[in-house]
VOVEX-774678 format. One record per residue: x, y, z of N, C-alpha, C, O in turn; residue number from 1; residue in three letters. Coordinates in Angstrom, 2 decimals. Each point is the difference from the previous one (the first is absolute). Layout:
BEGIN
((X,Y,Z),(X,Y,Z),(X,Y,Z),(X,Y,Z),NUM,ALA)
...
END
This chain:
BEGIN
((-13.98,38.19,26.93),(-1.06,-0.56,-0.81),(-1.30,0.70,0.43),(-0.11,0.16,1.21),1,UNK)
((-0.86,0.27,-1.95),(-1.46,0.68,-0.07),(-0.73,-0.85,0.40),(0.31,-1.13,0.34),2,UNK)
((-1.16,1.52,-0.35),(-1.31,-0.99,0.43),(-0.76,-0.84,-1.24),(-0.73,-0.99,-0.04),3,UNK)
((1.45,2.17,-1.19),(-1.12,-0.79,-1.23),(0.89,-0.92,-0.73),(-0.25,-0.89,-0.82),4,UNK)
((1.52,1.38,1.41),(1.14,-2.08,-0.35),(-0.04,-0.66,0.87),(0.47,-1.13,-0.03),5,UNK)
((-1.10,1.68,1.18),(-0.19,-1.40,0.85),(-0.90,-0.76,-0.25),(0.04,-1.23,0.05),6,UNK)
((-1.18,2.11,-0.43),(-1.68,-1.11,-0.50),(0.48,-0.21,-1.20),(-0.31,-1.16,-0.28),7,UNK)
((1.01,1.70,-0.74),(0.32,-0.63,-1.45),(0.68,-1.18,0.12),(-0.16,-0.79,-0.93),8,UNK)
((1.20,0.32,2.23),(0.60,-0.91,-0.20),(1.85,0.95,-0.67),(1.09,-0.51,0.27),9,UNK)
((-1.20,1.47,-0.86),(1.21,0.01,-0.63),(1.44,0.70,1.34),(-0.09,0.58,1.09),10,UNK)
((1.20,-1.01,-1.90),(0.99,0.54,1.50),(1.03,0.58,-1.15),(0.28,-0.45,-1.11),11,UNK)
((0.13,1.48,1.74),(1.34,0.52,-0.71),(1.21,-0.96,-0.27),(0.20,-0.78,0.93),12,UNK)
((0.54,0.69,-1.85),(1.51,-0.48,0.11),(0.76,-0.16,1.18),(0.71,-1.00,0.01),13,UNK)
((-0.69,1.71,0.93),(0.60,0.37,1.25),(-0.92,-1.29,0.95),(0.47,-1.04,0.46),14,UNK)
((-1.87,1.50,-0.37),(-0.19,-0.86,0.85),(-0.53,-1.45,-0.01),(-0.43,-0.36,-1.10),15,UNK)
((0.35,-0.72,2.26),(-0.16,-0.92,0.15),(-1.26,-0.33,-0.28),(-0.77,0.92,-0.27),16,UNK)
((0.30,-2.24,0.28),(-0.69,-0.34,0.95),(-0.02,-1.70,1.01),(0.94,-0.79,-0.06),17,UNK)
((-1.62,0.65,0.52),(0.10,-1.07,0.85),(-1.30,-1.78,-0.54),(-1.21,-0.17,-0.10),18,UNK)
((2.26,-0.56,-0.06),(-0.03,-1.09,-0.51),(-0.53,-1.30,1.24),(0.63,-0.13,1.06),19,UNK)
((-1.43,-0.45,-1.29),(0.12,-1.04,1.28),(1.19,-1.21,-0.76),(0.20,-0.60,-1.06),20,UNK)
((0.20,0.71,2.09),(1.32,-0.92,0.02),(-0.68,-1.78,-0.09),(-0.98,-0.36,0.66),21,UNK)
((1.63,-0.39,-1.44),(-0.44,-1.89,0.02),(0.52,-0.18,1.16),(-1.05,0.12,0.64),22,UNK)
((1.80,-0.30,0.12),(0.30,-0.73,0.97),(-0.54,0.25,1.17),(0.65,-0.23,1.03),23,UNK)
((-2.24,0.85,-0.97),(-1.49,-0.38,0.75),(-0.03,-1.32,-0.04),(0.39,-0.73,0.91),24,UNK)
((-0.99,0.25,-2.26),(-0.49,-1.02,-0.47),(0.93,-1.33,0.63),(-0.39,-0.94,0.69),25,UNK)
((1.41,1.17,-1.07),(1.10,-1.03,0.31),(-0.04,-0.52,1.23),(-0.14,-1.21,0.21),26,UNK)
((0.29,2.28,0.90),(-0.51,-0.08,1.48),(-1.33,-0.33,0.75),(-0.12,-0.40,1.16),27,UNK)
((-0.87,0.67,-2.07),(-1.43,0.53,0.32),(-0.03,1.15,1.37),(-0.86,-0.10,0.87),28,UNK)
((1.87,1.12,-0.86),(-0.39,1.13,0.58),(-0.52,1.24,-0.73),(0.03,0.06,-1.23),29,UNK)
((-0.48,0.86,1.96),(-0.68,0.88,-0.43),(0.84,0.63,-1.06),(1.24,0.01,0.02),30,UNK)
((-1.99,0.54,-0.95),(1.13,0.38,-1.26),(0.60,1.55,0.17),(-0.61,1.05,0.24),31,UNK)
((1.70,-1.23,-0.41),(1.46,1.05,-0.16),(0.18,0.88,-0.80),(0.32,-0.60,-1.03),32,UNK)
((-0.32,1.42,0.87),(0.25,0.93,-1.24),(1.47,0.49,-0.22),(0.66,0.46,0.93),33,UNK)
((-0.19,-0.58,-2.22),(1.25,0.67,-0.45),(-0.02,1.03,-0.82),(-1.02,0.29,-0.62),34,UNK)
((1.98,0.28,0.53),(-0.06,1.25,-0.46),(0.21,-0.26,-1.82),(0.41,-1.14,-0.21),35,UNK)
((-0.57,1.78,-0.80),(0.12,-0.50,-0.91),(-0.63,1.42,-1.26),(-1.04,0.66,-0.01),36,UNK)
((2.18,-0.66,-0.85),(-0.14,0.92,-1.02),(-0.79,0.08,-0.72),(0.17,-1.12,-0.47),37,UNK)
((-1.49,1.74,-0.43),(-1.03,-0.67,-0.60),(0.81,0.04,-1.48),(0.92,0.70,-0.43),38,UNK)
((-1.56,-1.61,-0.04),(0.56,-0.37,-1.61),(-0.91,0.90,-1.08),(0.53,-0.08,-1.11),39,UNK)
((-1.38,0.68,1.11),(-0.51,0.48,-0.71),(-0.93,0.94,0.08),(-0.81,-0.47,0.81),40,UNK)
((0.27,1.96,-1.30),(-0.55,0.76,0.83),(-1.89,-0.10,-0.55),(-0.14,0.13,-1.21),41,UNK)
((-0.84,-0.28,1.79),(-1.13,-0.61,-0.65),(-0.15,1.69,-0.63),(0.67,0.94,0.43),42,UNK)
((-1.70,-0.84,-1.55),(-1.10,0.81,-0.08),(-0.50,0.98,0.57),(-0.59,-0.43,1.00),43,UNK)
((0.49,1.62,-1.09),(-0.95,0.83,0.74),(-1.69,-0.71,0.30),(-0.78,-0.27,-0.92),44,UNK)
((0.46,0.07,2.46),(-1.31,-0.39,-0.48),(-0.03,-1.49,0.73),(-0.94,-0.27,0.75),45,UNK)
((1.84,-0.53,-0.97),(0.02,-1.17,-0.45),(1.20,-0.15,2.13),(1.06,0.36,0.51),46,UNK)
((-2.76,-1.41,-0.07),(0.81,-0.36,1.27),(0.39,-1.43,-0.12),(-0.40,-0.78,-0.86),47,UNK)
((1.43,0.47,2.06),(0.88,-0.92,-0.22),(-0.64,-1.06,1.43),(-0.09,0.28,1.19),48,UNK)
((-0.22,-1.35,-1.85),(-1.12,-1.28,0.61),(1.18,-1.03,0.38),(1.04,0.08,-0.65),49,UNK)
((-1.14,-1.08,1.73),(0.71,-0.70,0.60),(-0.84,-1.30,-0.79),(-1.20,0.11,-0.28),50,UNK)
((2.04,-1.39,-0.07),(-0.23,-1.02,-0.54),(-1.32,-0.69,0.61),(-0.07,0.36,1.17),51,UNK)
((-0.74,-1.00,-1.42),(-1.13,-0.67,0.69),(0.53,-0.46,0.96),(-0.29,0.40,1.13),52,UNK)
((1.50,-1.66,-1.41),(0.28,-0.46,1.34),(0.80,0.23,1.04),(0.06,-0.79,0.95),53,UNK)
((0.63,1.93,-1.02),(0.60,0.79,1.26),(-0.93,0.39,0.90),(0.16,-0.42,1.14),54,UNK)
((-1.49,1.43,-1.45),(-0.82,0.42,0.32),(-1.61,-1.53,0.86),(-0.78,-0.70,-0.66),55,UNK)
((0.92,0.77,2.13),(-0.66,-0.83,0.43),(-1.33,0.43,0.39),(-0.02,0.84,0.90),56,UNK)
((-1.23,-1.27,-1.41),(-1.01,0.99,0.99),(-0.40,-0.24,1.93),(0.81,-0.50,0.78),57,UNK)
((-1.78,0.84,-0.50),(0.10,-0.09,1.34),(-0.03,-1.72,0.10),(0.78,-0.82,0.48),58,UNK)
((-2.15,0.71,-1.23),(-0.73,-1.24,-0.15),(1.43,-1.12,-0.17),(0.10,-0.77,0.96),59,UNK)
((0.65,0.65,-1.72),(0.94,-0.78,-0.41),(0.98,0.13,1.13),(0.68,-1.01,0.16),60,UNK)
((-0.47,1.83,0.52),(1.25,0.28,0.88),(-0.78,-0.73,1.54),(0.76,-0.55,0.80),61,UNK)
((-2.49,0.63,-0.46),(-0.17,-0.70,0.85),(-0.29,-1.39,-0.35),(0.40,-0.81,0.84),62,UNK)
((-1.03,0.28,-1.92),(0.31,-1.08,-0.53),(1.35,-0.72,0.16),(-0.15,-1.21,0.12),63,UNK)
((1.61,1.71,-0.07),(1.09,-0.49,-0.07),(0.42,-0.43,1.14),(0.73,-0.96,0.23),64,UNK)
((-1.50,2.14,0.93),(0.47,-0.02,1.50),(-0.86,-1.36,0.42),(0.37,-0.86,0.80),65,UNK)
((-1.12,0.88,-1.25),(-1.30,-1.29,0.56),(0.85,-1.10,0.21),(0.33,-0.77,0.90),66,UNK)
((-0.07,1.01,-2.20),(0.50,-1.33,-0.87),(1.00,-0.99,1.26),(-0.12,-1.00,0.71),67,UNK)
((1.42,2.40,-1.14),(1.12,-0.33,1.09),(-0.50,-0.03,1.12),(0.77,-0.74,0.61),68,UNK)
((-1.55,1.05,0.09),(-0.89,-0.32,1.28),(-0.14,-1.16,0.33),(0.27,-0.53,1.08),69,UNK)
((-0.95,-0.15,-2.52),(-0.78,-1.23,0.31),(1.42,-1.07,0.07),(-0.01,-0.92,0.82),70,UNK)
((0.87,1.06,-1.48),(0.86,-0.65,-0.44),(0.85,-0.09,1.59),(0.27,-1.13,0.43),71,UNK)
((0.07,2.16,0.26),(0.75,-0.08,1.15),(-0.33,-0.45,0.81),(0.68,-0.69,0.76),72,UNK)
((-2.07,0.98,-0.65),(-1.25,-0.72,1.13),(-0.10,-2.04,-0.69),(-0.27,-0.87,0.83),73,UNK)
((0.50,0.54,-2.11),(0.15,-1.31,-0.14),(1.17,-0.67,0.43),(0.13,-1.07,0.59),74,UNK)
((0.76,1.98,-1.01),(1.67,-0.53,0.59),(0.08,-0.15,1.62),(0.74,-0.83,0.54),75,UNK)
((-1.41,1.55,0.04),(0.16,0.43,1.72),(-1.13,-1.43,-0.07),(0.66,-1.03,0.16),76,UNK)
((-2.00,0.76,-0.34),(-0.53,-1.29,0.22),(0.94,-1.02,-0.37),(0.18,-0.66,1.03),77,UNK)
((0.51,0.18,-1.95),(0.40,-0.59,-0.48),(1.48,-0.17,1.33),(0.05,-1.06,0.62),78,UNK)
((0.58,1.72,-0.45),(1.15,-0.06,1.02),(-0.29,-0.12,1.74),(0.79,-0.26,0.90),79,UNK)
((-2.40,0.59,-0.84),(-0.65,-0.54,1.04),(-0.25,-1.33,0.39),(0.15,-0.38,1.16),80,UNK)
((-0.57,-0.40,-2.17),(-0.75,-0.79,-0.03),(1.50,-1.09,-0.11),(-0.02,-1.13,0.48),81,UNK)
((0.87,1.52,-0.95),(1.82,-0.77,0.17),(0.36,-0.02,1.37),(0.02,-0.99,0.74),82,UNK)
((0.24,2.07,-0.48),(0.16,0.09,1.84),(-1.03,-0.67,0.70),(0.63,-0.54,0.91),83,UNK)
((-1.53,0.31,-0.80),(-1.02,-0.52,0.33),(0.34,-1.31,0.26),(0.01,-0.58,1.09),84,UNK)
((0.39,-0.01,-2.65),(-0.14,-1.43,-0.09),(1.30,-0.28,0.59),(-0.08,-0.81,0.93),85,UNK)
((1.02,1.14,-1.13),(1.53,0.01,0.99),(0.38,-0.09,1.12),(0.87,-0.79,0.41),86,UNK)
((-2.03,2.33,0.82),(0.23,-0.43,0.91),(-0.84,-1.18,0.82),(0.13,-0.47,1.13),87,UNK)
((-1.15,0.16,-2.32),(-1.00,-1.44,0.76),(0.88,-1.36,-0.02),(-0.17,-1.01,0.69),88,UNK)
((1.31,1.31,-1.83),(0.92,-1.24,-0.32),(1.19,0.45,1.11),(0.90,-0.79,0.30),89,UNK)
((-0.98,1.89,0.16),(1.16,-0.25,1.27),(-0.40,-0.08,1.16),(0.81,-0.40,0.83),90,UNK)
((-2.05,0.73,-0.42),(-0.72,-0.57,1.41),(0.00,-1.07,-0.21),(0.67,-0.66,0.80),91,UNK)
((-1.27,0.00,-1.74),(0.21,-1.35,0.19),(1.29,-1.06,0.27),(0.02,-1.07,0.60),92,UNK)
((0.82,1.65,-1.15),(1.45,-0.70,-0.11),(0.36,0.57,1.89),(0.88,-0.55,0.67),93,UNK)
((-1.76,1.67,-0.14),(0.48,-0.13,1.51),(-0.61,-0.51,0.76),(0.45,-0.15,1.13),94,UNK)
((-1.85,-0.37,-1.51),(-1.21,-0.89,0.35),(0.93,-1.66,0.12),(-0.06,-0.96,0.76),95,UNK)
((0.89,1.35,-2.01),(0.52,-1.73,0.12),(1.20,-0.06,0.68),(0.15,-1.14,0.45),96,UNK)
((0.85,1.92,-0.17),(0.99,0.23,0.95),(-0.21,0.07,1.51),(0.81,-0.44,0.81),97,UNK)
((-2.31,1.19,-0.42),(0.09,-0.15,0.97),(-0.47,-1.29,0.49),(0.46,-0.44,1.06),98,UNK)
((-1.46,-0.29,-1.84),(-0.42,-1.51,0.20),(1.47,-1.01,0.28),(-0.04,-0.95,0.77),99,UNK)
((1.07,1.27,-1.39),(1.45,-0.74,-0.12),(0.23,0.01,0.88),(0.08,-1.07,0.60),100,UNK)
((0.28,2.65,0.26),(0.54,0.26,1.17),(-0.25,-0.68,1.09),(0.72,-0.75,0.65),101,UNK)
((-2.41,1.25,-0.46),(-0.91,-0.87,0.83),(0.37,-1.05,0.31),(0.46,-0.23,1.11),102,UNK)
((-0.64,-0.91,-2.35),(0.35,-1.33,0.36),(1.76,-0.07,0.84),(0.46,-0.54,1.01),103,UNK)
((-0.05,1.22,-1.85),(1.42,-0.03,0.28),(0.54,0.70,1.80),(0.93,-0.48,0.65),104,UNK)
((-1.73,1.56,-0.23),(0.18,0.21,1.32),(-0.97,-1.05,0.65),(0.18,-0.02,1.22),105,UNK)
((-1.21,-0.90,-1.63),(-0.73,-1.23,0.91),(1.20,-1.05,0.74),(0.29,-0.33,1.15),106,UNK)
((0.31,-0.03,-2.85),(0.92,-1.38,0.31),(1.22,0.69,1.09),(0.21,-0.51,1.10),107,UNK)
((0.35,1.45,-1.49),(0.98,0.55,1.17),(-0.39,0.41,1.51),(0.85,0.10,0.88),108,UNK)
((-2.02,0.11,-0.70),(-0.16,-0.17,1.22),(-0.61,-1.14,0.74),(-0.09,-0.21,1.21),109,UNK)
((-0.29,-0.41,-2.18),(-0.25,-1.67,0.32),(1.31,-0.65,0.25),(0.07,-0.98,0.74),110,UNK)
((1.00,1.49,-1.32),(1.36,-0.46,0.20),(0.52,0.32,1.17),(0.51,-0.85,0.73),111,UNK)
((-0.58,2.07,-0.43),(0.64,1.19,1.02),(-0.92,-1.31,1.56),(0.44,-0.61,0.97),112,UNK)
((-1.45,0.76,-1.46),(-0.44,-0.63,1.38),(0.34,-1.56,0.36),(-0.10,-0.38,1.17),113,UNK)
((0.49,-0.52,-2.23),(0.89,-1.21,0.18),(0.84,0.17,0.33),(0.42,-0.91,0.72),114,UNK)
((0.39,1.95,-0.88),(1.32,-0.15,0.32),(0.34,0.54,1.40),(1.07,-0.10,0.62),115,UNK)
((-1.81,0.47,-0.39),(-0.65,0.47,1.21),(0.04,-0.89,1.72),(0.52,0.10,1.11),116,UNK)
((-1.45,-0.96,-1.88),(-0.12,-1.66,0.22),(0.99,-0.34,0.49),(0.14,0.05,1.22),117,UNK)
((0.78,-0.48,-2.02),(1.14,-0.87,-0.23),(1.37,0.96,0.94),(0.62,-0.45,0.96),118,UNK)
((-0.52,1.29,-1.35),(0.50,0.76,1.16),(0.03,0.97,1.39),(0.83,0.82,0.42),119,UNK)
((-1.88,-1.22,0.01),(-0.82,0.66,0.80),(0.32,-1.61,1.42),(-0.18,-1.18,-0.29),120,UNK)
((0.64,1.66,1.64),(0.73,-1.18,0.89),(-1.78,-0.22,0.70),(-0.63,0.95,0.46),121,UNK)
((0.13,-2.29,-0.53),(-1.44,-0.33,0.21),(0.06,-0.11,1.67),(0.94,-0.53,0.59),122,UNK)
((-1.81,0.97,-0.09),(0.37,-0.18,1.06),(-1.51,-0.99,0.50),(-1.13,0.47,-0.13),123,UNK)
((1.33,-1.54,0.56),(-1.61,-0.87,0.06),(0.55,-0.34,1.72),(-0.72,-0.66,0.76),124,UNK)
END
C-alpha cells in the first residue's frame, strides 16, 4: 500500500484492515483490534473517519477516569466505614466476655479458697 491509499483511506482487495473488536466494551478493557476485510473501496480523495463514538477525546477519557476514581474512592469509604462499625461491634462483644469471665474467675476463686477452708487440718 502507498502512502496516497493510506491518507485516502482506500486498501487493495488483498489487503486488510484492522477493526476494533466489541468485546472491549463488554469487558471494559482497553479495546482490541481484529483483523477484518474492508467491504467496500472509498473514493479517490475521500478519507475514512471512525464513528463519533468510538473515537474518545482527551477531555472525555479524563473525565471517565475521574469519574471511576471518584466512584472507587466512594466504594473504599463506604467498605471502611462497615469494617469500622464491625470491628467496634466485636470489641465490644469482647468487652462483654471478658466482664463474664471476670465475674466468673471471682466466684471460683472465692470457691477455691472455701474449699480450702474446709479441707485444710486447723490446727488451733
Amino acid at each position: 500500500m502507498n502512502r496516497t491509499q493510506e491518507l485516502s483511506g482506500q486498501l487493495s482487495d488483498e489487503e486488510t484492515e484492522l477493526a476494533p473488536s466489541h468485546m472491549a466494551a463488554a469487558t471494559g478493557d482497553m479495546p482490541t483490534y481484529q483483523i477484518r476485510a474492508p467491504t467496500a473501496a472509498l473514493p479517490q480523495g475521500v478519507v475514512m473517519a471512525a464513528s463519533p463514538g468510538s473515537l474518545h477525546s482527551s477531555q472525555q477519557l479524563a473525565e471517565e477516569a475521574t469519574r471511576k476514581r471518584e466512584l472507587r474512592l466512594m466504594k473504599n469509604r463506604e467498605a471502611a466505614k462497615e469494617c469500622r462499625r464491625r470491628k467496634k461491634e466485636y470489641v465490644k462483644c469482647l468487652e462483654s466476655r471478658v466482664a463474664v469471665l471476670e465475674v466468673q474467675n471471682k466466684k471460683l476463686i472465692e470457691e477455691l479458697e472455701t474449699l480450702k477452708d474446709i479441707c485444710s487440718p486447723k490446727t488451733d
